[in-house]
C-alpha positions in Angstrom: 167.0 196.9 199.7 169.7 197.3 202.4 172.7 198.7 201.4 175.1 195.8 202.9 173.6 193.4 200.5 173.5 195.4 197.4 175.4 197.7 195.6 174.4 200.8 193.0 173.4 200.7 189.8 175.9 203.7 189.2 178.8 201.3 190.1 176.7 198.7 187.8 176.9 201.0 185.2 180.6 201.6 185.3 181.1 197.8 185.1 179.5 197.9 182.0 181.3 200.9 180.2 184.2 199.4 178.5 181.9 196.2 177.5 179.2 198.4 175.5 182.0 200.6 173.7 183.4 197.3 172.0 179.9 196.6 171.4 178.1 194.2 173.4 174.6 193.7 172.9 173.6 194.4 176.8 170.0 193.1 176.2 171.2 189.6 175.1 173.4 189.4 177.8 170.5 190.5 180.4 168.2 187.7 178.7 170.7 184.8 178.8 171.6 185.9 182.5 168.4 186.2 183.4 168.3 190.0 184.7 166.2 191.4 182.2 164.7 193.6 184.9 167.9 195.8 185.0 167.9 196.3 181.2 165.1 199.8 182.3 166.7 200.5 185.5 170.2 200.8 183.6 168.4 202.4 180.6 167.4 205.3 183.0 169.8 207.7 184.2 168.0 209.2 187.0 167.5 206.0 188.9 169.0 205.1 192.0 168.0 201.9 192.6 170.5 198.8 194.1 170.7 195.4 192.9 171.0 192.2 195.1 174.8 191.1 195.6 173.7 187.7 193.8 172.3 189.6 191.0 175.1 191.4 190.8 177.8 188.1 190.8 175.3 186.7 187.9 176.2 189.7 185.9 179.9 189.6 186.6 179.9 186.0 185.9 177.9 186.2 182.2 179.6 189.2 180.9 183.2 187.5 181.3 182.1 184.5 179.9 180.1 186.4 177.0 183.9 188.1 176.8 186.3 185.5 177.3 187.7 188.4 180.0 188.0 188.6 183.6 189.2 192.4 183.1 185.8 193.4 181.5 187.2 194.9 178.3 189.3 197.5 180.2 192.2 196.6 178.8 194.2 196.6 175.2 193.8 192.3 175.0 191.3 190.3 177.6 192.4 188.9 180.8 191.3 185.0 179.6 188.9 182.8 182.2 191.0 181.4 184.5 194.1 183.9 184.5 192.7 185.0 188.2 192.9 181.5 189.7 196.5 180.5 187.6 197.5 183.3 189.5 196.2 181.8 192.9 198.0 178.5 192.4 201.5 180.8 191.5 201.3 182.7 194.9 199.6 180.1 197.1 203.1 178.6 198.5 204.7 182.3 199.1 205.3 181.7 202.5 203.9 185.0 203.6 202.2 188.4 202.5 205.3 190.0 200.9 206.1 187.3 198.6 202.8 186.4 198.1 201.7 190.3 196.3 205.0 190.5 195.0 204.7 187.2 193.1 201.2 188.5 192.1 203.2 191.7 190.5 205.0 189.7 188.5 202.5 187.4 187.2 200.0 190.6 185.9 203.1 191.9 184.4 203.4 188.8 182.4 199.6 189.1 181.5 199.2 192.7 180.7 201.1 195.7 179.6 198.2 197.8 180.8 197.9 197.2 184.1 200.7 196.4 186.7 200.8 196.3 190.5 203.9 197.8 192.7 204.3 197.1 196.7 206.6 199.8 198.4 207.7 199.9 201.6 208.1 203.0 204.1 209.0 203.2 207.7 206.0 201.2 209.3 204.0 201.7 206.2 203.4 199.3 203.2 201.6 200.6 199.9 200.3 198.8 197.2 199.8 200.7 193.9 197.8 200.4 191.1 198.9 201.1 187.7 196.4 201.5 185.1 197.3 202.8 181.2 193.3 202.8 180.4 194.0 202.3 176.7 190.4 203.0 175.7 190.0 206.6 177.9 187.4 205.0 179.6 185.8 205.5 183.3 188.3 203.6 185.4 186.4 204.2 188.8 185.8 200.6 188.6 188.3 198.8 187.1 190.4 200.3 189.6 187.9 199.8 192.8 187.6 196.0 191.8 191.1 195.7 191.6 191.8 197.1 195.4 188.4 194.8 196.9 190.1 191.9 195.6 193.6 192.2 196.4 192.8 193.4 199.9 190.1 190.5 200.2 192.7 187.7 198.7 195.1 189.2 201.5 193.0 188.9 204.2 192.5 185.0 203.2 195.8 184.2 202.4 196.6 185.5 206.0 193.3 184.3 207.5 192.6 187.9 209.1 191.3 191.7 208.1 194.2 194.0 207.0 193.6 197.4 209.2 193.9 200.1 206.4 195.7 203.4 206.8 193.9 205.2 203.8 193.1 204.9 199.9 193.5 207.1 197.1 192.0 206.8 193.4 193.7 208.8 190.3 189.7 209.5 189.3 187.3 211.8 190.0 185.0 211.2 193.5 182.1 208.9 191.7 178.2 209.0 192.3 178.6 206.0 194.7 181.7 207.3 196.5 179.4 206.6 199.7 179.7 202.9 199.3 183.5 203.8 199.8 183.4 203.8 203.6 181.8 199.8 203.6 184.2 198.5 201.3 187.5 200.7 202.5 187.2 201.4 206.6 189.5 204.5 206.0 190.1 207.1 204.9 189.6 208.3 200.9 190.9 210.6 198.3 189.9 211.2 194.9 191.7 212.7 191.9 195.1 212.0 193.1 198.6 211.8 191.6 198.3 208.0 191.8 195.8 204.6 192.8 197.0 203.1 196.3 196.0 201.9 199.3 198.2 202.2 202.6 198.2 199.5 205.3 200.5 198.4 208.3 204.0 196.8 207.1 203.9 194.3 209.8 200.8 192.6 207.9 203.4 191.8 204.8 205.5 189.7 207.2 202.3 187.2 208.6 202.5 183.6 207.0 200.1 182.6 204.2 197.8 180.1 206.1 196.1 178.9 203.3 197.3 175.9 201.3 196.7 174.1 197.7 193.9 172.2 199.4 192.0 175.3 201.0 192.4 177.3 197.2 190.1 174.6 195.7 186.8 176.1 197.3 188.2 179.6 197.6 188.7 179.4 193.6 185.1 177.4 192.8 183.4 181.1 192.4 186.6 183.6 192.3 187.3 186.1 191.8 183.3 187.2 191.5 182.9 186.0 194.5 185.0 188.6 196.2 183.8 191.5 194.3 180.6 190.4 195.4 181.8 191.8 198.8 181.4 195.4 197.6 179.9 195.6 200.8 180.6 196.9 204.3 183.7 195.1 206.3 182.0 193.2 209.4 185.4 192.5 211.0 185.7 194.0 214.6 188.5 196.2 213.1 186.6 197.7 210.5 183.8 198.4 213.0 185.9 200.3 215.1 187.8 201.8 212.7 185.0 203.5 211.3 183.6 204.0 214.5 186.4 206.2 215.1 186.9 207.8 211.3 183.4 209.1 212.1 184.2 211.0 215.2 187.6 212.4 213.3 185.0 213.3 210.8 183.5 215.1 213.3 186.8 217.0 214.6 186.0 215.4 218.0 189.1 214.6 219.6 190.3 210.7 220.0 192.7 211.4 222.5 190.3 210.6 225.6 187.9 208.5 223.9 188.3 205.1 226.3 188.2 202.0 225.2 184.9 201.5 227.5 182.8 204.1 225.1 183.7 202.6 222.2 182.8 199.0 223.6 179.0 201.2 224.2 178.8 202.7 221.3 179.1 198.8 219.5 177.0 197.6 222.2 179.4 195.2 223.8 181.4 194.0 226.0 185.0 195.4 226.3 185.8 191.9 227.0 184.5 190.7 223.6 185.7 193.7 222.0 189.4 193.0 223.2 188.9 189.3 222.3 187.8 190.1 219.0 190.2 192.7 218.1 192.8 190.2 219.3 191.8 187.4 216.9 192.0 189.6 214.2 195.5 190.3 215.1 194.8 193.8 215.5 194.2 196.3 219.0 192.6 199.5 220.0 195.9 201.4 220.4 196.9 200.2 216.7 193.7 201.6 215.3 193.8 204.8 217.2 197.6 205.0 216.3 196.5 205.0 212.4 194.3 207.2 212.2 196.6 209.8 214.1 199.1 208.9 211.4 196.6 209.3 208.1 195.8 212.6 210.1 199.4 213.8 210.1 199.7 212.9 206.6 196.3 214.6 205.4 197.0 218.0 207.7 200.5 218.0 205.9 198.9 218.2 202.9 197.7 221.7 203.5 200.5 224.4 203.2 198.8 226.6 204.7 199.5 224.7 208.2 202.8 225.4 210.2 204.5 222.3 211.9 204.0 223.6 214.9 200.1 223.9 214.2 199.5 219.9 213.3 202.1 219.1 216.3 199.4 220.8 218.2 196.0 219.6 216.7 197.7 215.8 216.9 197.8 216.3 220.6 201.7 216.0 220.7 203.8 218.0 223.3 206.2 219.0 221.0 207.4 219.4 217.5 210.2 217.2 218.2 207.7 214.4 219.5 205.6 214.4 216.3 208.9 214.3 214.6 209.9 211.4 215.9 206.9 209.6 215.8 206.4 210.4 212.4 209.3 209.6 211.0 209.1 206.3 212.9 205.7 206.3 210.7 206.7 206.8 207.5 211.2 207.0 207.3 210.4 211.1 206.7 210.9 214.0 208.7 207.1 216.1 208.7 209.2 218.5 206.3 211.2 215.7 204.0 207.3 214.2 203.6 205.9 217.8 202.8 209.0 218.6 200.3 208.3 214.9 198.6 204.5 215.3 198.6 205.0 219.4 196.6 
């Protein structure tokens, strides 16, 4: 089964942890859903097998029914059917990004005590974090993954193009399926961190909401199941690039002289189309290049064991000063105010 089209019965599995502990009988569900072939496969803990993305939006779809909860059972009281689009019709006249995830803040808060959403705002950098109380010390990994797909996914609608992320970090520990991270996220990833977030462009929080009361009709007919079903890899031009280029960083090739031109090769296009593309997505190749020398800085900060003077050099920069600059234009820090902060 390819791997764009399906997802892995580990992450299938975690779905299912909180519902099981308060006691749901999984083979009834399976039967009524019709999926009893997964009852064995989930049964087995050595298999690896995938499931279809429509198997997998039947499942989401009976077990929050059977619960009466969009949150799957992770929290202290359920998340009633319907809460997810309510929230929809409160944020759909925002005006733009900003207001729009702000106003979502504020409406979880008023749902939940367990679970809230914060958006900060740094230098050139916006960062939406996840907080998560986990009431019944349960495996979060996907509570808090489904939360991120569908607030990045809602964004992208509400703005009617991909969000170019800087980099995502999860509180818990680096799960069996953390390869399925690089489809859904096109950046970089951290696990067992101080904190859930994601990091993306602040310019993206000032882009109008194009969507309307009349478009949030079909968008809402199969949300938000629907858009977890796109645990899958990001087809966007941006996200093609983007990990394009994360894999030669990977690689500790340099992305100073890759051209434009071998990039257009390596996705077997045109530069034309390539440029057009990026464009329509309100994104370029210097602004994805210029991301991933900032997540760079950030991560090579992290290490004490680095001088200034040895990241200025491994970013390609002239001088300390110039990183500084650039940095701080990056993120409202000095190099050394970011490295005090992060210790």
């Amino acid at each position: 089964m390819e791997k764009q089209h399906s997802v892995p019965i580990a992450l299938v599995r975690s779905l299912l942890v909180a519902a099981e502990q308060g006691g749901l009988n999984l083979t009834v569900l399976l039967e009524e859903a019709g999926l009893t072939y997964l009852e064995a496969i989930l049964l087995d803990p050595e298999s690896e097998s995938r499931i279809s993305l429509e198997d997998f939006g039947v499942l989401l779809r009976s077990l929050w029914l059977e619960l009466g909860d969009e949150a799957s059972g992770f929290l202290s009281h359920p998340l009633k059917i319907g809460t997810f689009g309510m929230m929809c019709h409160a944020i759909i006249s925002s005006g733009n990004l900003r207001r729009a995830l702000l106003r979502s803040a504020r409406f979880i808060a008023l749902m939940t005590d367990d679970l809230s959403i914060e958006l900060i705002e740094s230098g050139t950098e916006a960062k939406l974090l996840i907080h998560y109380d986990n009431p019944h010390g349960l495996d979060e990994s996907f509570l808090v993954t489904s939360i991120f797909v569908i607030w990045i996914r809602m964004s992208c609608w509400l703005i009617d193009q991909p969000m170019l992320l800087e980099r995502i970090q999860f509180r818990f520990p680096k799960p069996g399926y953390a390869d399925e991270f690089s489809m859904m996220f096109p950046c970089r990833h951290n696990f067992s961190q101080n904190e859930n977030s994601v990091v993306f462009s602040r310019h993206l929080l000032a882009l109008p909401v194009q969507q309307d009361s009349e478009t949030l009709t079909p968008f809402l007919s199969h949300a938000p199941e629907s858009l977890l079903t796109q645990f899958r890899q990001d087809e966007s031009m941006t996200g093609q690039v983007k990990r394009l280029l994360l894999h030669r960083d990977g690689m500790q090739l340099s992305l100073e002289n890759l051209s434009f031109e071998e990039v257009a090769d390596e996705l077997h296009m045109t530069t034309h189309t390539v440029r057009r593309r990026l464009k329509d997505e309100g994104s370029s190749f210097q602004e994805i290049k210029d991301s991933l020398r900032r997540d760079r800085a950030q991560h090579l900060l992290d290490k004490p064991e680095l001088s200034i003077q040895e990241i200025t050099e491994q970013l390609g920069f002239s001088e300390t000063a110039a990183f500084t600059r650039a940095f701080k234009k990056w993120t409202g820090l000095t190099p050394g105010a970011y490295r005090e902060r992060q210790a």
